[in-house]
C-alpha positions in Angstrom: -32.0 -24.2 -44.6 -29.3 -21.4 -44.8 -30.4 -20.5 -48.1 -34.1 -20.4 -50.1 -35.6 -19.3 -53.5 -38.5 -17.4 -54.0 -40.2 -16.0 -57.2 -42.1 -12.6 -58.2 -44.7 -14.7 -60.1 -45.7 -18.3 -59.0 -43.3 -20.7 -60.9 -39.5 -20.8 -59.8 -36.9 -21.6 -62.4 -34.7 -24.3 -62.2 -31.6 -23.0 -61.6 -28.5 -25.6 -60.4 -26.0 -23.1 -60.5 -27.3 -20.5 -58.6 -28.2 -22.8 -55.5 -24.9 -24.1 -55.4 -23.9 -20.1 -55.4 -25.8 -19.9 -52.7 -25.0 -23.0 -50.7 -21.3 -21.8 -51.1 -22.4 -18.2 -49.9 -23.6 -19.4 -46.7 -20.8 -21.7 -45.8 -18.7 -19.1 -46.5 -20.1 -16.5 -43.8 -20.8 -19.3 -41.1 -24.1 -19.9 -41.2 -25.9 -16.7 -43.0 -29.1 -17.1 -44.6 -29.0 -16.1 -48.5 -32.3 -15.6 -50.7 -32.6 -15.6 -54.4 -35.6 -14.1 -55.6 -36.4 -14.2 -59.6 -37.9 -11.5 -61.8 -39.0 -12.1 -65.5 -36.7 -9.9 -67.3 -39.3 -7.2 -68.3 -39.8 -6.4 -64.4 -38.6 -3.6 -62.8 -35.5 -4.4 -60.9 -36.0 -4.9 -57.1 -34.1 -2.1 -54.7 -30.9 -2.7 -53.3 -30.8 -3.9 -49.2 -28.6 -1.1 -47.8 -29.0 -2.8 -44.2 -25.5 -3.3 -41.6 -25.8 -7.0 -41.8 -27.2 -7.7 -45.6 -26.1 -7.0 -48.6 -27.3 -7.8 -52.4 -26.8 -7.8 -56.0 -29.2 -8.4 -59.2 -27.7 -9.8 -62.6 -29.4 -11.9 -65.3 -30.2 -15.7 -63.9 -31.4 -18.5 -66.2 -32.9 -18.0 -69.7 -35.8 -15.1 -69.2 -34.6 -14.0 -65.7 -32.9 -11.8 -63.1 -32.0 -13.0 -59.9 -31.2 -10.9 -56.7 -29.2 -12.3 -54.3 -29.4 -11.2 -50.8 -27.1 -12.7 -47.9 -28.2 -11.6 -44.3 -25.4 -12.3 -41.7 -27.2 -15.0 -39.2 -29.3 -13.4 -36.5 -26.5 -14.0 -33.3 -24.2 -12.8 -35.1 -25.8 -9.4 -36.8 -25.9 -7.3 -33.1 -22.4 -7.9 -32.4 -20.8 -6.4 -36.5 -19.3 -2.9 -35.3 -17.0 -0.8 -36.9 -14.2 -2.8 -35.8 -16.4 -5.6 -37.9 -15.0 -4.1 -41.1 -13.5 -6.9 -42.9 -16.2 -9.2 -42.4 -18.2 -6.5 -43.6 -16.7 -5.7 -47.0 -16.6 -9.4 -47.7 -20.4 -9.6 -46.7 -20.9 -6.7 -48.9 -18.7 -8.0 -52.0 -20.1 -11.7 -52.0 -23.3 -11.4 -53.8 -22.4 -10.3 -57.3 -19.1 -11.8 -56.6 -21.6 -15.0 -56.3 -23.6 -13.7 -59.4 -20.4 -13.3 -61.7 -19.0 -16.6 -60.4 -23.2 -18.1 -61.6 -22.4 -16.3 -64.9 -18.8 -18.1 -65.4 -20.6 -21.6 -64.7 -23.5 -20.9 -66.9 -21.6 -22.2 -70.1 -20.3 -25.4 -68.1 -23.5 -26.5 -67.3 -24.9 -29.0 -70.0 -28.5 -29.4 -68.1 -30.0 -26.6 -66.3 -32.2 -29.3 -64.7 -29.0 -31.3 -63.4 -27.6 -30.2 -60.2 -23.7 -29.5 -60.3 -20.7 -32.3 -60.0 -19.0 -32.1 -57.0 -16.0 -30.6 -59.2 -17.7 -27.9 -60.4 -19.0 -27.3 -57.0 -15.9 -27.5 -55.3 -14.4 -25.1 -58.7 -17.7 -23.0 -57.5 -16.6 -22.0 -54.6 -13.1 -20.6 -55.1 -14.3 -18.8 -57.6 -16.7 -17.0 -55.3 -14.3 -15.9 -53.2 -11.5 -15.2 -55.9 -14.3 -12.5 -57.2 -15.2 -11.6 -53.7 -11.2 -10.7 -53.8 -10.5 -9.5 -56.7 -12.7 -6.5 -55.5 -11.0 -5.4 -52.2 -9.9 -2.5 -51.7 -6.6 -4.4 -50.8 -6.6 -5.2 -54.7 -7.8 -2.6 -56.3 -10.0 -4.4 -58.3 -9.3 -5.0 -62.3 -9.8 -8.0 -64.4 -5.6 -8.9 -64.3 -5.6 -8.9 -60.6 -8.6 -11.7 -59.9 -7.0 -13.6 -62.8 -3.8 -13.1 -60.9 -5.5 -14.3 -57.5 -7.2 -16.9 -59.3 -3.8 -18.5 -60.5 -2.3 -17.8 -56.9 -5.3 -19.7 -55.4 -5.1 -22.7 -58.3 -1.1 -22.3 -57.2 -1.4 -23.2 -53.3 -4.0 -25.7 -53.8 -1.5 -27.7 -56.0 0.9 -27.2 -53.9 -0.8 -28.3 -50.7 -0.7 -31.8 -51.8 3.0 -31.9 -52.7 6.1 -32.5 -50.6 9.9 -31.4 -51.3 12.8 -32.4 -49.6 10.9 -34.4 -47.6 9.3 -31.2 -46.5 5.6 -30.4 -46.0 5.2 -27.3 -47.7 4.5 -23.6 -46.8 4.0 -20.9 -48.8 3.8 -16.7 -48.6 2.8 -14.9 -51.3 1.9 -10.8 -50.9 -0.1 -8.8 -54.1 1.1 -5.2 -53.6 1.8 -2.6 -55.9 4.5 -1.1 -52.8 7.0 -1.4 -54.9 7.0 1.7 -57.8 10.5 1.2 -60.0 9.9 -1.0 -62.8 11.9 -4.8 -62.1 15.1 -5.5 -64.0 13.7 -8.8 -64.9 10.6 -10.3 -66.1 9.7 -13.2 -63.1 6.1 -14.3 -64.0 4.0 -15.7 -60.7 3.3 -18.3 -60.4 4.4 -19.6 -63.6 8.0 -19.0 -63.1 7.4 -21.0 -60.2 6.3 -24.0 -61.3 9.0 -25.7 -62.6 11.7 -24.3 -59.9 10.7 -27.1 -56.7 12.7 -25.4 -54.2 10.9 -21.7 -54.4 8.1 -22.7 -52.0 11.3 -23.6 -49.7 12.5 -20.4 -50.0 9.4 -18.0 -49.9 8.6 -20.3 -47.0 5.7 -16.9 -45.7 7.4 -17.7 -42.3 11.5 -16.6 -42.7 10.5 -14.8 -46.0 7.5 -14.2 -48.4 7.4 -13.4 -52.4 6.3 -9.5 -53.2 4.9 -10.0 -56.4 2.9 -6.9 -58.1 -0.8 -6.7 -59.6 0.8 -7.4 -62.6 1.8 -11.0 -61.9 6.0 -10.5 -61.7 7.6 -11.4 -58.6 9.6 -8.5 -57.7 11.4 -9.7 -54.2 11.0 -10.8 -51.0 9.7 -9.4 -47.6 12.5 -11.0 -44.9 11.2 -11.6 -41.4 14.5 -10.3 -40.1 14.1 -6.8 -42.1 10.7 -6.1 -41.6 11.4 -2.3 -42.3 13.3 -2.8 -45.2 10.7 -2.5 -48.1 8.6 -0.2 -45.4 10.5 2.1 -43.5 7.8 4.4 -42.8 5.2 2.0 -41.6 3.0 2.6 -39.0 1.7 1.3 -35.8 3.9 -1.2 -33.6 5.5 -4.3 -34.8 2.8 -6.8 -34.4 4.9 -9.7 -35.9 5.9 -12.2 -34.0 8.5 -15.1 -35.0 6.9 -17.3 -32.5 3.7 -17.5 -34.3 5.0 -17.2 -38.1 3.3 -20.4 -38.8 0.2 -19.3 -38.2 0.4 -16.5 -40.7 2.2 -13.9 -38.6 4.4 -12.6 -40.9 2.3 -12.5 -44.1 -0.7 -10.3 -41.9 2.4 -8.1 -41.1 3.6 -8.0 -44.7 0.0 -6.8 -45.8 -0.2 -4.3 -42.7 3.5 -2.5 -44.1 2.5 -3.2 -47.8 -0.8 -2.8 -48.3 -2.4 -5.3 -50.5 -3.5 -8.8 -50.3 -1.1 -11.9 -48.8 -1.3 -15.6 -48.9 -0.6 -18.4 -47.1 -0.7 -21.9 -47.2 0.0 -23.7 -44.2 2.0 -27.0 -43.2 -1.8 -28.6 -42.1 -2.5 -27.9 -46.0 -5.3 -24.6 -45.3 -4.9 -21.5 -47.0 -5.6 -18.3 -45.2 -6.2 -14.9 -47.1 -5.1 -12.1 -45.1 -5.3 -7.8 -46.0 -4.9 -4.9 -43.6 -2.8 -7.0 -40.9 -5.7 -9.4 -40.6 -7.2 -12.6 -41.2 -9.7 -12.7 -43.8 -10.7 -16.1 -45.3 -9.5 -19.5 -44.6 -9.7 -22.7 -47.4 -9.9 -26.1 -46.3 -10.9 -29.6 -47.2 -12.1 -27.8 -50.5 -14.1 -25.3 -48.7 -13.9 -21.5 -47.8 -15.0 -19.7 -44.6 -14.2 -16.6 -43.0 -12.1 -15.8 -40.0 -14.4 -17.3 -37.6 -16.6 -14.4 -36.3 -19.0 -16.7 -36.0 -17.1 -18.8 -32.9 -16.8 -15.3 -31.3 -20.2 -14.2 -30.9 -21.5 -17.6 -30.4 -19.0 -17.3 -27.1 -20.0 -14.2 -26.9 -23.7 -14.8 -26.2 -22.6 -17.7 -23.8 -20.8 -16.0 -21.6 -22.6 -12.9 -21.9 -19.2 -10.8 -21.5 -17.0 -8.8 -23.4 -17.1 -9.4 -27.3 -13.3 -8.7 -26.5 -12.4 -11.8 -24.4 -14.2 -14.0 -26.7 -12.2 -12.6 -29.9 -8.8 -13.4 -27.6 -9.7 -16.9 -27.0 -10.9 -17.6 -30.5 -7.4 -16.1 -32.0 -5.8 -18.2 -29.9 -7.3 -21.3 -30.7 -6.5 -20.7 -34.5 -3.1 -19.6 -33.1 -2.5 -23.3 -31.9 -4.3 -25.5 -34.1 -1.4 -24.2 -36.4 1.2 -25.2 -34.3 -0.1 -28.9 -34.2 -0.2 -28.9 -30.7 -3.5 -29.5 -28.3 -5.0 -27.2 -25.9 -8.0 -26.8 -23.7 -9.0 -23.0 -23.4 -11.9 -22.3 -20.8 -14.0 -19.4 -20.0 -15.4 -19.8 -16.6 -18.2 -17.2 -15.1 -16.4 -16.6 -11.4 -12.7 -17.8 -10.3 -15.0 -19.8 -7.5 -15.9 -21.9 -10.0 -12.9 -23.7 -9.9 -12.5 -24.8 -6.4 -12.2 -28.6 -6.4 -11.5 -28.3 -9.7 -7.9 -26.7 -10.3 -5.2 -27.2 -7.8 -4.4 -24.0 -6.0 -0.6 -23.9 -6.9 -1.8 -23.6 -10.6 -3.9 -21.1 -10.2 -2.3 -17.9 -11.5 -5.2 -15.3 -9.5 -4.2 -16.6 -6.7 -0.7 -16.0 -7.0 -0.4 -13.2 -4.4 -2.8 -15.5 -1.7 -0.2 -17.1 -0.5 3.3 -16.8 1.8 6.4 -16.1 -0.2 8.2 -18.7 1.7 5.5 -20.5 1.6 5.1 -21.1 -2.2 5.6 -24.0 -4.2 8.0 -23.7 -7.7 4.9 -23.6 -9.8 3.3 -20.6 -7.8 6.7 -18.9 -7.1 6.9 -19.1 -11.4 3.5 -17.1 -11.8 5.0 -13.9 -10.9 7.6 -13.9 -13.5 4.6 -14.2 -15.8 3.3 -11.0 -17.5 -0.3 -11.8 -18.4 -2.4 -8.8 -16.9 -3.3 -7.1 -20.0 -3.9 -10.3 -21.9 -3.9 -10.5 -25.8 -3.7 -13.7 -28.2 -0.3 -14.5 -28.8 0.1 -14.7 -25.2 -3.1 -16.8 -24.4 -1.7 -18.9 -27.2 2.1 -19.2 -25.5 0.4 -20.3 -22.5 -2.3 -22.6 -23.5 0.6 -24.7 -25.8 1.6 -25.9 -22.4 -0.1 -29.3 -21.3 -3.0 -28.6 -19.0 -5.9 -26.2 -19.2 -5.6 -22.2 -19.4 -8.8 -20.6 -18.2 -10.3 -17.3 -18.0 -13.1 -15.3 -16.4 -15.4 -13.9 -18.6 -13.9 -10.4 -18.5 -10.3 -11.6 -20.0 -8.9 -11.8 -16.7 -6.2 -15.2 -16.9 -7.5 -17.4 -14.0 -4.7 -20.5 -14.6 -2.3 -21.9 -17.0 -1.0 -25.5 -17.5 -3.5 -26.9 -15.0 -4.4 -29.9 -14.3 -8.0 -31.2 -14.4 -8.7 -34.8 -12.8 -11.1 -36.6 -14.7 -12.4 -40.2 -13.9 -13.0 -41.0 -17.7 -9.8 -40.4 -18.8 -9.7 -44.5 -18.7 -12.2 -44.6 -21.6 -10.9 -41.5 -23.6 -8.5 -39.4 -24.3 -7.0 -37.5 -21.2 -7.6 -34.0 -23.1 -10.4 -35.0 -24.3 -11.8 -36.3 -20.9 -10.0 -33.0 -19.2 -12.4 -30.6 -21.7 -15.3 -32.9 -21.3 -15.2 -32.5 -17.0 -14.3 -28.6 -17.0 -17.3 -28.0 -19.6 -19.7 -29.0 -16.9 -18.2 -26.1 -14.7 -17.0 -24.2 -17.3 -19.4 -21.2 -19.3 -17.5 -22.7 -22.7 -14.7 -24.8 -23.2 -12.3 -25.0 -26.6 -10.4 -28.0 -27.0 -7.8 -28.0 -29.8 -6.4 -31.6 -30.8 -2.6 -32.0 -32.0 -4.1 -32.5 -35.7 -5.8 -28.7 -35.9 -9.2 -29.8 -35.2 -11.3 -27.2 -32.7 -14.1 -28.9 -30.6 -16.5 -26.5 -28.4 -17.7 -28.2 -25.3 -20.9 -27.1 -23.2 -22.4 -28.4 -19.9 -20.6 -31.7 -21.0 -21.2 -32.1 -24.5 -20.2 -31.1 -27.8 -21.7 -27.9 -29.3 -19.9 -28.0 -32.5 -16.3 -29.1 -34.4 -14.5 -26.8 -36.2 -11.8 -27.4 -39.0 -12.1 -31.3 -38.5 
């Protein structure tokens, strides 16, 4: 059970809305275990967890209590959080009074404390968790307008996500930044405004251009992917946008890195991702939140027992593509020798320099035009879009690319599906990402877990 309740004195209050807080809380960080603990009110107040992987808060609970939540990141994953763990970290950090104040919200809904919650108010549970958790980033600066203002952005996307214009299938990119210091010439309320004009989520599509829209709720003007540096000619760091991969949220990470503040997007597969500082954050959906999937990446981590680096690449990638709505098989394979038998030769890109230039086939004459020696995402991603498997050692090293794996039970399933299912027997881990988003992670021949389906 990711989550428990325990008591101070022998009897445990009922108390609905707190375990669906805490349900929410663990689904949320992948898996983490989170404790409430009640306190008659005239008890002294328990001390705060200041540990790297916890974090907890104490409010009033039901009638006569206090409650302390604690969330403890999942034991794999605690060794791996580093510095470079940071936003995981502030959400971990933010999420248990942002759970308490969400409990505190639903108390008033809730006609029976002895009645568990609707799946409505559950499902209304949940974003507000995370709109809390948000509305106190440091990306937002906190303030009762501006989680009101991400609570109407979130309610925003979601109704969007089931709507259609033009025949379109929506996308969306929304940034709340206070970049922008002289006062607008016009009074643009988001999303409000919005609503009743069909074709803005057409224009502000958050892959050609994004809304700017201050803590104040106006909508001030747009952030173009063609003028990156107009709104933020001093920005630092490279340009890590990338046109190529603007559908999976490339533009609106970049838009936070120039701007500061907190961006939005809803993708065409209907999920919402939450980006600040240039990176991923959270992601909504099917009516549930999680965050950018640390969890896949140690899990790899520990199964290949290699660098947390390599396992971060492939991960990203995977996301990366399940955007695009095209399938993939990424691999991570302990030793090149592993593929022998396995991976024709002439699509195998470390062994590109093995053979006679006049000797070489198209395919292998083609891997030296490739660049891929210091490896990162997006170009993982370019390369795994391409039918076949791509497949890496465990230090990040690219092995092959569009290769082609025979499998005899391609007769009774589906040929990528059969393709990931033969190299996971060889393989330390497999990925397999399906044309409709879904992520499947293969092991000695079976399935380990699904993501996103």
């Amino acid at each position: 059970m990711a989550w428990q309740r325990t008591s101070t004195v022998e009897h445990v209050p009922t108390d609905p809305i707190g375990e669906a807080v805490a349900a929410g809380i663990a689904e949320i960080l992948g898996g983490a275990s989170v404790d409430l603990r009640y306190s008659p009110t005239d008890d002294p107040l328990p001390p705060r967890v200041d540990r790297q992987a916890s974090a907890s808060a104490t409010s009033a609970g039901p009638s006569g209590w206090n409650v302390t939540l604690t969330v403890r990141l999942a034991d794999r994953i605690a060794p791996l959080v580093t510095a470079a763990s940071a936003p995981l970290l502030e959400i971990l950090d933010a999420l248990p009074a942002a759970g308490l104040r969400a409990a505190a919200h639903f108390a008033a809904l809730a006609p029976d404390e002895s009645e568990p919650l609707s799946p409505a108010l559950r499902r209304a549970l949940r974003d507000m968790i995370v709109i809390e958790a948000l509305g106190g980033h440091h990306a937002c600066a906190g303030g009762l307008r501006t989680t009101e203002l991400i609570a109407e952005t979130v309610e925003f996307l979601i109704e969007l996500s089931g709507t259609r214009v033009e025949s379109h299938d929506l996308t969306h990119g929304v940034i709340i930044t206070d970049a922008l210091r002289d006062p607008p010439r016009l009074e643009f309320a988001y999303p409000a405004d919005l609503r009743s004009v069909k074709r803005a989520p057409l224009l502000f599509d958050g892959q050609r251009s994004l809304l700017v829209v201050d803590r104040q709720g106006r909508a001030r003007t747009e952030f173009q992917s063609h003028r990156l540096d107009r709104l933020a000619h001093d920005a630092k760091g490279p340009d890590a946008y990338s046109a190529e991969f603007s559908h999976s949220g490339s533009l609106v990470a970049e838009a936070t890195r120039r701007l500061g503040g907190i961006g939005f997007f809803l993708r065409a597969d209907r999920t919402i991702w939450v980006f600040a500082d240039g990176q991923p954050l959270l992601m909504r959906r099917a009516e549930h939140w999680t965050t950018f999937p640390l969890a896949l990446a140690a899990a790899i981590t520990n199964a290949i027992g290699g660098s947390p680096t390599t396992a971060d690449i492939v991960v990203q990638a995977a996301f990366i593509i399940s955007a695009q709505r095209h399938g993939a098989i990424l691999a991570i394979v302990d030793h090149p020798d592993t593929l022998e038998g396995i991976v024709s030769p002439k699509d195998r890109y470390d062994l590109r320099n093995a053979f006679d230039p006049m000797a070489m086939q198209a395919e292998t004459r083609l891997h030296h035009l490739i660049d891929a020696e210091d490896l990162d995402a997006q170009t993982l991603a370019r390369l795994a879009a391409l039918d076949g498997a791509t497949i890496l050692d465990r230090n990040g090293h690219l092995l092959a690319y569009g290769a082609i794996v025979t499998s005899a039970d391609s007769q009774h399933e589906g040929a990528r599906t059969a393709a990931a299912t033969t190299l996971s027997r060889s393989a330390e881990i497999v990925l397999k990402v399906s044309a409709d988003g879904d992520l499947t992670v293969l092991r000695r021949g079976e399935v380990v877990a699904t993501l996103l389906g």
